[in-house]
N, C-alpha and C positions, 0 to 999 in steps of 0.2 A: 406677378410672374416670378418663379425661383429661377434661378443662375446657377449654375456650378461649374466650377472651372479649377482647374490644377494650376498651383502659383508656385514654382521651383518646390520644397519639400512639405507641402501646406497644398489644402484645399480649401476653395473658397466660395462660401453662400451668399447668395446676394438677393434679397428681396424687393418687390415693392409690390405693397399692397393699399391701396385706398390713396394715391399720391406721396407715400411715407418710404423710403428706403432705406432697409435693414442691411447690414451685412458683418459677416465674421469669419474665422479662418480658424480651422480645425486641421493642429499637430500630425496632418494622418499621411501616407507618402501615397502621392495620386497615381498607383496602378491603376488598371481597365476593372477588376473587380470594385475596386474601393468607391471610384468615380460613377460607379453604374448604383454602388448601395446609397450612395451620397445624392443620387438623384431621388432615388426610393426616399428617402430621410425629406430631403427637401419639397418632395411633394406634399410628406405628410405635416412638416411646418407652413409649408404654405395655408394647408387647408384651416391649422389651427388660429395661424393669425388672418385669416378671412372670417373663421368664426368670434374672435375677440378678445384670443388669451394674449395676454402681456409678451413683447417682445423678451425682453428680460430673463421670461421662462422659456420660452420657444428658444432663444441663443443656448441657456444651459443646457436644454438636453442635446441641442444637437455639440457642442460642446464636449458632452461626456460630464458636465458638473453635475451641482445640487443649487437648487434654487431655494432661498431660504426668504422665507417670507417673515417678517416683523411678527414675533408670536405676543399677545397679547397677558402680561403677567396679574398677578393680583392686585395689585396696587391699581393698575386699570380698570379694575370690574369694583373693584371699591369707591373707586371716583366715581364713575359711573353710576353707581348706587346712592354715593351719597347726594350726587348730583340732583336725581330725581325724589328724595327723600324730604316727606313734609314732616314739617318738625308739628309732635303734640303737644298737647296742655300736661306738664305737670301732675303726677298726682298729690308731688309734695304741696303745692300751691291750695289742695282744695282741702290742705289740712289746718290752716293758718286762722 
């Protein structure tokens, strides 16, 4: 169920979805236009965290941020390689 409510110069989203309660508060001044788009916004976070995206991201866009996800560097996928990496026979070995 979304919430939205005008909190003196701040607007306020309030979730709960699956027993879990979200909420956050967005810098915006709560006129009659803002409050009415804030519902539009909140309906369409609602639907996303019923579908299963991370709170995290559904706060930053409503927010107005950028959601940055842990990007994966080369050192990573080199681990990772080496990880599953069978080691061969020498060819120096079958010169001896």
């Amino acid at each position: 169920m979304a919430y939205v409510k005008a909190h003196y110069n701040r607007i306020v989203f309030r979730f709960r979805i699956g027993g879990k309660q979200h909420s956050t508060t967005v810098n915006t001044k709560p006129t009659k236009a803002n409050i009415q788009a804030a519902k539009r916004e909140a309906k369409r976070a609602e639907n996303r965290l019923k579908f299963g995206e991370p709170w995290d991201s559904v706060r930053a866009d409503l927010r107005g941020e950028r959601y940055l996800t842990a990007k994966k560097s080369l050192g990573y996928y080199a681990q990772h390689l080496f990880d599953h990496w069978t080691k061969a026979n020498s060819t120096l070995l079958d010169y001896e």
